[in-house]
ZAMARGU-4260 file (C-alpha; in steps of 0.2 Angstrom, whole numbers, plus 5000, padded with zeros to 4 digits):
<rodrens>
0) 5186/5165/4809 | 5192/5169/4794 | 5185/5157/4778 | 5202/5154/4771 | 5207/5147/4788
5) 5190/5135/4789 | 5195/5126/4775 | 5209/5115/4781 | 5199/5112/4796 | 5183/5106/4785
10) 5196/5094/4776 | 5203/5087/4792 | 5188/5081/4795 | 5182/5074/4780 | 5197/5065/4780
15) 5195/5057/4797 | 5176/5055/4792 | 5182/5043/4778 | 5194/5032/4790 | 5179/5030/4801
20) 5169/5023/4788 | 5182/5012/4782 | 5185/5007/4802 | 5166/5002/4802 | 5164/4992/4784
25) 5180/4980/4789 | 5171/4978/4805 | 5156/4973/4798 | 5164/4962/4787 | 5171/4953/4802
30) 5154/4948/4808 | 5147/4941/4795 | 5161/4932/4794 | 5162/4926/4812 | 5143/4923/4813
35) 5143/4910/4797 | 5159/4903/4801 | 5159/4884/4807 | 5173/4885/4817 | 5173/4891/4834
40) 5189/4901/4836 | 5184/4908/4819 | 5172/4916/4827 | 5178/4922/4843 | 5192/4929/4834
45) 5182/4938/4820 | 5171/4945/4834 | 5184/4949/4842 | 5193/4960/4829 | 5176/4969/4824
50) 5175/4976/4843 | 5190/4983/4841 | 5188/4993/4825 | 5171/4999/4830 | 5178/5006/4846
55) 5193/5014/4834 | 5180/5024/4824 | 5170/5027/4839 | 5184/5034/4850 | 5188/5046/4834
60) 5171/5051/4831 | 5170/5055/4848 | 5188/5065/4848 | 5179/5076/4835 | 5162/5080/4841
65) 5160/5072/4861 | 5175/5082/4863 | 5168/5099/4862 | 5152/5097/4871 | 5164/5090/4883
70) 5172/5107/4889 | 5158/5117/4884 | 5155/5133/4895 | 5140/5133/4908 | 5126/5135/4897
75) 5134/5120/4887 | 5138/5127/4870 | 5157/5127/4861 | 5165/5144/4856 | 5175/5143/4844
80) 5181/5160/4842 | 5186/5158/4860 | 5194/5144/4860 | 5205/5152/4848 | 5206/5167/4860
85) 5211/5158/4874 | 5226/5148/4865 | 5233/5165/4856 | 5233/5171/4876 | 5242/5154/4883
90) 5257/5155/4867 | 5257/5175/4865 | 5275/5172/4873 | 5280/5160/4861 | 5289/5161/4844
95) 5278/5154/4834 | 5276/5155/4814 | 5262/5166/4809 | 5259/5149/4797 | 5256/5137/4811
100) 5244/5147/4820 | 5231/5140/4811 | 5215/5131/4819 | 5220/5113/4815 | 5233/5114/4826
105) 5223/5123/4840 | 5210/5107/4837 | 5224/5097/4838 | 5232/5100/4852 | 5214/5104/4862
110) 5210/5085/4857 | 5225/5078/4866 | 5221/5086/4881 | 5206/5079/4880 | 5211/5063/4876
115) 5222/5061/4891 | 5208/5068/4902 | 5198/5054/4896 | 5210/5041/4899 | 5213/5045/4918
120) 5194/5047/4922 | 5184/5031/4925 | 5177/5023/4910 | 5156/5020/4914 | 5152/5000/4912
125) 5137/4990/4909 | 5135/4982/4927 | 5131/4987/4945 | 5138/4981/4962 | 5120/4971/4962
130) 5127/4958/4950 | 5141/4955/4961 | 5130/4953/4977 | 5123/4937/4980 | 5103/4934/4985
135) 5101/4933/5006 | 5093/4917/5010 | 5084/4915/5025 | 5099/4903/5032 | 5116/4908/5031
140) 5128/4892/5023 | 5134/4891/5040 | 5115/4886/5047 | 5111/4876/5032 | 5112/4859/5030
145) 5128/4850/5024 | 5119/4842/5009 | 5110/4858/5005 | 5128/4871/5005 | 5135/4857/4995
150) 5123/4856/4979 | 5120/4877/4980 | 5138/4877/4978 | 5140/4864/4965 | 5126/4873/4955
155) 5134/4889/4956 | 5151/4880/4950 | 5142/4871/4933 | 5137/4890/4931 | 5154/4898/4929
160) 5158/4880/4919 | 5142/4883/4908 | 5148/4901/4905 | 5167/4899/4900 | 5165/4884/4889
165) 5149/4890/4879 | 5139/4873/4883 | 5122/4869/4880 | 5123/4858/4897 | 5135/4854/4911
170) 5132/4841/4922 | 5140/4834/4939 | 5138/4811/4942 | 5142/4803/4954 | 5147/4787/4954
175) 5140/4771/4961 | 5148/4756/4957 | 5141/4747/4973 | 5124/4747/4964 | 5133/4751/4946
180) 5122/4767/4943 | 5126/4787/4938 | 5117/4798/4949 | 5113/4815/4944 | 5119/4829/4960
185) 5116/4843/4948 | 5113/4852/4931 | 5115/4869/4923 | 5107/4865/4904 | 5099/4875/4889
190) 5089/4858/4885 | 5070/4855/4890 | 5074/4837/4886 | 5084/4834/4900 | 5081/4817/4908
195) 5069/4818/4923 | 5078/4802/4932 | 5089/4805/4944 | 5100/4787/4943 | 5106/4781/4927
200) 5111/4763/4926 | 5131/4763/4923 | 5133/4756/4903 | 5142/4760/4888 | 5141/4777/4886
205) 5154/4789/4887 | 5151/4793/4906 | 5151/4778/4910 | 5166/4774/4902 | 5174/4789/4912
210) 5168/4783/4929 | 5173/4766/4926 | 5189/4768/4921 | 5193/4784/4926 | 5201/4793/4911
215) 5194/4811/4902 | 5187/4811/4886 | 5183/4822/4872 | 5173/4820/4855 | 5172/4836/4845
220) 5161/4829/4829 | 5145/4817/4836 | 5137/4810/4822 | 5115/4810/4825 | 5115/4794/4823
225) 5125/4789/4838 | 5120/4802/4850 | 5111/4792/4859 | 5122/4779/4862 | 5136/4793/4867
230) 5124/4802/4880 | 5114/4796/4893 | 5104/4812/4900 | 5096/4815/4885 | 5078/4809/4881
235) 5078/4814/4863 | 5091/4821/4852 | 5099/4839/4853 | 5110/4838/4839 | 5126/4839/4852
240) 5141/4840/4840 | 5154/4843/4855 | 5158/4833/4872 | 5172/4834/4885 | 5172/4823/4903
245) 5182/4822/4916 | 5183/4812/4932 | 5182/4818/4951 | 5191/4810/4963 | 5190/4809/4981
250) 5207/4820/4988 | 5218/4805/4996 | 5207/4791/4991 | 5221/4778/4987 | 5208/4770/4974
255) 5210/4778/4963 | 5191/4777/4957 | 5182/4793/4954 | 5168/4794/4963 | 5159/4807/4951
260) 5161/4812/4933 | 5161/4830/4927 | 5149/4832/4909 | 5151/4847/4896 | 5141/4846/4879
265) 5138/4861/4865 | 5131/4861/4848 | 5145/4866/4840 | 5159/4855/4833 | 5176/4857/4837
270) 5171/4866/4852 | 5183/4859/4866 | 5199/4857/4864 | 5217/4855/4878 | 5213/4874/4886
275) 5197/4867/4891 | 5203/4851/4900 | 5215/4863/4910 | 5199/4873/4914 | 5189/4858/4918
280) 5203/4850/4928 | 5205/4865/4941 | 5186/4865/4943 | 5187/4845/4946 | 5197/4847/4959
285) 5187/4863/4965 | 5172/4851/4968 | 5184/4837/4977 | 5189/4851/4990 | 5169/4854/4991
290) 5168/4835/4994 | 5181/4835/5007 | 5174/4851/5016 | 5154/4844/5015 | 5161/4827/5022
295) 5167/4834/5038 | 5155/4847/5039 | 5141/4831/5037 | 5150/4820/5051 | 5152/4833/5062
300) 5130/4840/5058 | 5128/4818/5062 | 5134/4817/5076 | 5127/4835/5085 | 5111/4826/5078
305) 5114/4809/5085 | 5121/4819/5104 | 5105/4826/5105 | 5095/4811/5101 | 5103/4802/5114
310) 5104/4815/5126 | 5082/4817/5124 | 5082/4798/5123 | 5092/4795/5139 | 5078/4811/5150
315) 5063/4801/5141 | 5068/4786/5150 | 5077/4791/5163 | 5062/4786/5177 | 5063/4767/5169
320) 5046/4767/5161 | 5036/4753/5156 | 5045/4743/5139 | 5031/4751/5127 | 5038/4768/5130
325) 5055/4765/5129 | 5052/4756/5113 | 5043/4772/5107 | 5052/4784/5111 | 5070/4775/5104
330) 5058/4773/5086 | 5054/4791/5086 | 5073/4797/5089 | 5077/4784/5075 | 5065/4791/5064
335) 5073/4811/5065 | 5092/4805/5063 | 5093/4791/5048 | 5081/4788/5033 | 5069/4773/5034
340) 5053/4765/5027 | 5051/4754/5041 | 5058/4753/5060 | 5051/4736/5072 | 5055/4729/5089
345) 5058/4710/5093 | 5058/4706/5108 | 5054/4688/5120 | 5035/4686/5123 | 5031/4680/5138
350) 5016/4674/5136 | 5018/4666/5117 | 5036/4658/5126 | 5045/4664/5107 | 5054/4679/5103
355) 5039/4690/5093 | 5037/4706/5086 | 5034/4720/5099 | 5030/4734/5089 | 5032/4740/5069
360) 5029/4756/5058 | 5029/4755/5039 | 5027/4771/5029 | 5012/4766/5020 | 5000/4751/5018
365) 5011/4739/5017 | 5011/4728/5034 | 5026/4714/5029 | 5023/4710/5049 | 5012/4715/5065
370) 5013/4713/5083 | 5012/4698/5094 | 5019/4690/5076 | 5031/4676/5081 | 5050/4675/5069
375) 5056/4660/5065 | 5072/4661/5080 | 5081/4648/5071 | 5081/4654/5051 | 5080/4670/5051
380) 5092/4685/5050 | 5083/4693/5064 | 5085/4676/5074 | 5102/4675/5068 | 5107/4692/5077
385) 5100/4692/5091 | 5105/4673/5095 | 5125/4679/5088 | 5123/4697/5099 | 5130/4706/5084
390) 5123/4719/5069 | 5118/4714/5051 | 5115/4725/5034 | 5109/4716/5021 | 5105/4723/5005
395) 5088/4717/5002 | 5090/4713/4985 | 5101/4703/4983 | 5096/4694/5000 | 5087/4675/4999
400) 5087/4672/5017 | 5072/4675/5028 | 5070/4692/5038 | 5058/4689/5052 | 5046/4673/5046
405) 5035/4665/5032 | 5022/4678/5033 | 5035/4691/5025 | 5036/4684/5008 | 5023/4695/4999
410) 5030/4709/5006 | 5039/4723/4992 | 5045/4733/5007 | 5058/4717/5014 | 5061/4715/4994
415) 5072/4732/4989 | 5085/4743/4997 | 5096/4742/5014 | 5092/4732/5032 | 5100/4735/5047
420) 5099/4724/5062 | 5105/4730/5078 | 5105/4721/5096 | 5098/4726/5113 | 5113/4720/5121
425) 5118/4723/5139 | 5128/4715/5149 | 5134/4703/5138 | 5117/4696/5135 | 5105/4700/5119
430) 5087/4706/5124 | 5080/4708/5106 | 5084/4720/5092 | 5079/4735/5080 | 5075/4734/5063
435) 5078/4747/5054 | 5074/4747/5034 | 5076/4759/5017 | 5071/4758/4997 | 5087/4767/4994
440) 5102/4752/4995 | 5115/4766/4997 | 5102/4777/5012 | 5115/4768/5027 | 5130/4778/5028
445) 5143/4770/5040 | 5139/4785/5051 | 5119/4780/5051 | 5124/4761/5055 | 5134/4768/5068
450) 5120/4779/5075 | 5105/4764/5074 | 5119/4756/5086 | 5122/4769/5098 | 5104/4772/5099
455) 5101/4753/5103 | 5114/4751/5115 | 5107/4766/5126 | 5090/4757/5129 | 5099/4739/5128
460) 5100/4742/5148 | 5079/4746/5151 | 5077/4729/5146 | 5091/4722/5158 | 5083/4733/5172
465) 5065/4725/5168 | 5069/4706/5169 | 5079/4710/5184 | 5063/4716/5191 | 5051/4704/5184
470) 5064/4691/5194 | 5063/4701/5207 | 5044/4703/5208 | 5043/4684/5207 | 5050/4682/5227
475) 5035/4696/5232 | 5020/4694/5239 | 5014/4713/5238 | 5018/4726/5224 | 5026/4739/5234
480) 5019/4755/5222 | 5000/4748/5224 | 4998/4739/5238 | 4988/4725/5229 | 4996/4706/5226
485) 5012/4704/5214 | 5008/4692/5198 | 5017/4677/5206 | 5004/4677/5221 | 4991/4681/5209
490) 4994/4666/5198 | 4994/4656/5214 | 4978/4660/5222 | 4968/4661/5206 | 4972/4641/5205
495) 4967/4640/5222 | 4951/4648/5218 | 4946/4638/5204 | 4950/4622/5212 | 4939/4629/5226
500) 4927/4634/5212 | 4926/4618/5205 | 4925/4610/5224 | 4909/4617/5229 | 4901/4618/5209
505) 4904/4638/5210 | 4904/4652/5199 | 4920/4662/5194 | 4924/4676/5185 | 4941/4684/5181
510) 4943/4704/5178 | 4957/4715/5171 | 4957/4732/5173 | 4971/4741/5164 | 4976/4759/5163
515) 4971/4767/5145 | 4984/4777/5136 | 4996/4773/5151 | 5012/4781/5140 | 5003/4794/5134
520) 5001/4800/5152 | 5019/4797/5158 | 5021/4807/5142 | 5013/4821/5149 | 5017/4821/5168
525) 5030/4810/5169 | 5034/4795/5181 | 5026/4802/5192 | 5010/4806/5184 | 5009/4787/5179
530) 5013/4780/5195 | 4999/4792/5205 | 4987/4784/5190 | 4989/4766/5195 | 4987/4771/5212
535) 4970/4780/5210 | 4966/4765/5201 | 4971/4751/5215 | 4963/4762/5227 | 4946/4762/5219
540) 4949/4742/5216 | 4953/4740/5235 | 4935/4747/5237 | 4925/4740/5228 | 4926/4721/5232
545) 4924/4709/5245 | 4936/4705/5258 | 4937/4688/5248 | 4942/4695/5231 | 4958/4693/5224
550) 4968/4709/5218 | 4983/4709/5209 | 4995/4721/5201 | 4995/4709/5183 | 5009/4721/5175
555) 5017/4735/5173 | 4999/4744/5166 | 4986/4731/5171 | 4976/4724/5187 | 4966/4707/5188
560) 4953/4705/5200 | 4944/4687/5204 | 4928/4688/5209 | 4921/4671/5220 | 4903/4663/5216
565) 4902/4678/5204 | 4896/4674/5186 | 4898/4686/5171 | 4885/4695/5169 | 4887/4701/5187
570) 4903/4705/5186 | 4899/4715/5169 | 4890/4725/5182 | 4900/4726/5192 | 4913/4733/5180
575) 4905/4746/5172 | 4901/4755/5190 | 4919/4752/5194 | 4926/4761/5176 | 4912/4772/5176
580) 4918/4777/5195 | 4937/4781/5188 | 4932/4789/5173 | 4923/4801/5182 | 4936/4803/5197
585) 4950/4816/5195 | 4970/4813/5198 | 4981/4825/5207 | 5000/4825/5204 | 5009/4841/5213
590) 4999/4856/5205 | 4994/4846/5187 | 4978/4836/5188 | 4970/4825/5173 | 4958/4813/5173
595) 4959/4794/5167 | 4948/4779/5159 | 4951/4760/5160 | 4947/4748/5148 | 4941/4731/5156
600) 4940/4712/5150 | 4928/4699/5158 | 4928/4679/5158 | 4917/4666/5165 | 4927/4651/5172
605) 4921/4635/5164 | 4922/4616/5172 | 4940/4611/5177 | 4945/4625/5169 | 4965/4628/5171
610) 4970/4645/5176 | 4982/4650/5159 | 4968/4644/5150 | 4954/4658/5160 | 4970/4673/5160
615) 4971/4666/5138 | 4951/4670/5136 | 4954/4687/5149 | 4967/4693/5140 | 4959/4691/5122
620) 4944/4700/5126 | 4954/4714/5133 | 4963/4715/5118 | 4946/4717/5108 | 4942/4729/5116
625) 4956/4740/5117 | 4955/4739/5098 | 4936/4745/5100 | 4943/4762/5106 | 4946/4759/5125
630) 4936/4766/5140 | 4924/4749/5137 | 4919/4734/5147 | 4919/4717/5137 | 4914/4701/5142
635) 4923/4683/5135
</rodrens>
């Protein structure tokens, strides 16, 4: 090209060289201005402007330079001369002044082309289709639990919040004016001073004020001095400046008492302002739809839970097992469908002629009662309940009334949180009651209280079923499973044989035998399984004693055995060969065999000694050794 013909070209671009310049100085000037302004718009606006001016003289410097490498030929160099060449070839046709055919216009014209082949390809960004995707659990939502869904979404929703308002910390309350606390659900902060507690007590702060009243509330300029006394969730000071709250309400609760507050704080003053309530009022109600659909989703996840607590409930004792089991078994279906720190069973004790308590587990050391324990019937709640046939939830404290008896009072497990109190009641008639406690005063939902019921009323009839057979028993001679004399008849001839005893200056001895482990057995094989146990174990009994012993089925897991003009040592002999005999002898059930041990307690009769008096000191020694580890013989 000729050099006369360069030279306008060369000026072109000096030209546009000098507005790019000037493009990029005001741009710069921009930012320094945005990054040292106080005000937040200030800013965003100055930022915002600089952008734009440095796209500008990018866009132009690439229109100049890009361009050409752009529509290079195949080995990626720009030819002038040909790109002259070709444009003298498209416009040979044409009328064109010889003064116009100059390369600026050739540039020109080439540069538009361009420009509009830039504009309708797609423009490269800065993110992939992976910051769109999100991370696979190994639960779907639709597997997880309703609590669980709820917080992850929550979380993600105090995100978005976080990001749009440019906070230092957004934070989701709920509010619990039962117990007058703010409970943190969740957090998104910037702050490692971020309280570790997780309930707040309800004061004078500013969310406190919101989820007491109910009204929003922003404060753009937070002096050092009182940040404390504005927010709660801090342990030390961040120098927050900015802070907007709103309430959460409960879609169709007529209250109108939020039930949780929505936090946003920043560092910079005058950050929040009437466009942020509208933001933060579409994601309140966001998290009141979230409520809405957890809260049906959690009823509906209770009650499949409680179904199938029942249903396994209602096969465990299905064969009308001994009372031990069903109280067992109801405790452990408790235990996998509400939240406790301690679940007991009160039922009437025979033998003690009082209602007592029948069995008791405490998460930890702390033993407030233990079995065999007597309640005070006529003072305390428990009493209350089962004498009235009807449920109690207490809130321990702020309860003064007795729970069980005077042996509670040291107890920190009876001092804090919720109680439930829930009848065995069957056919109008009250058989005892489960206890059921928690540390947490708000760990009962309606729908738990509901389930404890449900759970008692479906064993309520096992106890019906066993009095009717205890009364039953009473008019029979012979216990139709083993053969051996019912406990009526047994309580009749062992007074006939101390009276005889005592006639002819005698020695007695009185024998139980009971079955070890007996409801881990019908655990494992069933009614069945137990049944054939107390069989075997009658059977060896029926053997080994003289025509003139007395054999008796005692209860549901235990024989007694008198032995005439025997004394105690004798029959310690006698007992040893005898469990030493079962413990060696195998049980068959259908094709499932198992062995079983027996533990055995032995008294002397004494002078004139009554017959509850011998069956007190038999069934004491028992006890002892049962606690000893079973499989034993002791002697009184």
């Amino acid at each position: 090209m000729p050099e006369n013909q360069r030279e306008p070209v060369h000026s072109n671009m000096i030209n546009q060289l000098l507005e790019e310049m000037v493009l990029v100085g005001v741009g710069v000037l921009l930012v320094f201005l945005g990054v040292f302004s106080h005000a937040l718009l200030t800013t965003i606006a100055s930022v915002g402007i600089a952008a734009l001016l440095f796209y500008a003289a990018y866009s132009s410097y690439r229109s100049k330079f890009g361009g050409t490498r752009e529509t290079s030929d195949q080995d990626g160099a720009y030819d002038e001369e040909s790109e002259i060449a070709s444009y003298e070839k498209e416009t040979e046709h044409e009328e064109i002044p010889a003064a116009s055919f100059e390369r600026p216009v050739v540039q020109t014209k080439r540069s538009e082309q361009m420009q509009r082949q830039r504009e309708q390809e797609p423009r490269p960004i800065n993110f992939s289709a992976t910051d769109f995707l999100e991370e696979k659990h190994s639960g779907t939502m639709n597997q997880a639990e309703p609590q669980s869904e709820f917080n992850s979404l929550l979380v993600k929703a105090l995100q978005i919040v976080k990001e749009v308002c440019f906070a230092h910390s957004v934070t989701f309350f709920w509010v619990k004016n039962e117990t007058r606390q703010l409970v943190i659900e969740g957090k998104v902060t910037d702050s490692g001073a971020f309280t570790q507690e997780r309930k707040l007590p309800i004061g004078v702060d500013i969310i406190s004020r919101i989820g007491v009243n109910g009204e929003p509330q922003l404060v753009n300029n937070i002096l050092p001095e009182t940040e404390r006394d504005v927010l709660c969730y801090y342990k030390n000071l961040q120098d927050i400046k900015s802070f907007i709250g709103v309430p959460v309400f409960y879609a169709g609760d007529t209250s109108s008492r939020p039930i949780g507050v929505l936090a946003v704080d920043s560092k910079a003053a005058d950050a929040y302002g009437d466009e942020t309530f509208a933001v933060l009022s579409h994601v309140s109600k966001l998290i009141s739809s979230l409520l809405i659909s957890y809260t049906e989703k959690y009823d509906l996840f209770a009650d499949v839970k409680l179904i199938e607590a029942d249903s396994k409930l209602k096969k465990r004792i299905s064969g009308h097992p001994a009372i031990a089991l069903v109280m067992n078994s109801l405790t452990e279906e408790l235990e996998n469908i509400v939240a406790w720190e301690s679940i007991s069973v009160v039922l009437y004790d025979e033998g003690q002629r009082g209602w007592g308590i029948a069995s008791t587990r405490v998460r930890g050391n702390d033993r407030f009662v233990s079995p065999k324990q007597l309640i005070d019937f006529e003072k305390s709640i428990v009493g209350h309940s089962i004498r009235s046939n009807s449920m109690q939830t207490v809130n321990l404290a702020q309860n003064s009334k007795m729970i069980f008896n005077e042996h509670e009072r040291s107890s920190d497990v009876l001092k804090h949180g919720m109680l439930v109190v829930a009848p065995f009641s069957s056919g109008g008639k009250c058989y005892g009651a489960v206890i059921v406690t928690e540390r947490d005063a708000s760990a009962f939902s309606k729908k738990d209280v509901e389930a404890i019921q449900f759970l008692a009323s479906t064993v309520a009839p096992e106890f019906e079923i066993n009095e009717l057979n205890t009364i039953l028993n009473e008019h029979i001679a012979v216990d139709e499973l083993t053969g051996t004399l019912s406990k009526k008849y047994f309580s009749s001839r062992l007074n006939e044989e101390l009276i005889r005893a005592t006639e002819r200056d005698e020695d007695l001895s009185l024998v139980f035998i009971t079955l070890y482990n007996i409801s881990d057995i019908e655990q494992r094989y069933d009614i069945d399984g137990r049944d054939a146990g107390l069989i075997h174990v009658a059977r060896h009994l029926r053997a080994s004693v003289r025509p003139y012993d007395v054999v008796a089925r005692f209860d549901a897991s235990t024989f007694a055995v008198v032995l005439a003009d025997t004394i105690a040592n004798d029959a310690f002999l006698w007992a040893e060969k005898l469990r030493t005999a079962i413990a060696g002898s195998i049980v068959t059930v259908g094709r499932k065999s198992f062995s079983i041990s027996v533990t055995i307690g032995i008294s002397g009769a004494s002078s004139k000694m009554s017959g509850d008096e011998l069956v007190k000191n038999v069934s004491h020694v028992l006890d002892l050794a049962k606690k000893a580890g079973g499989n034993i013989v002791r002697v009184f």
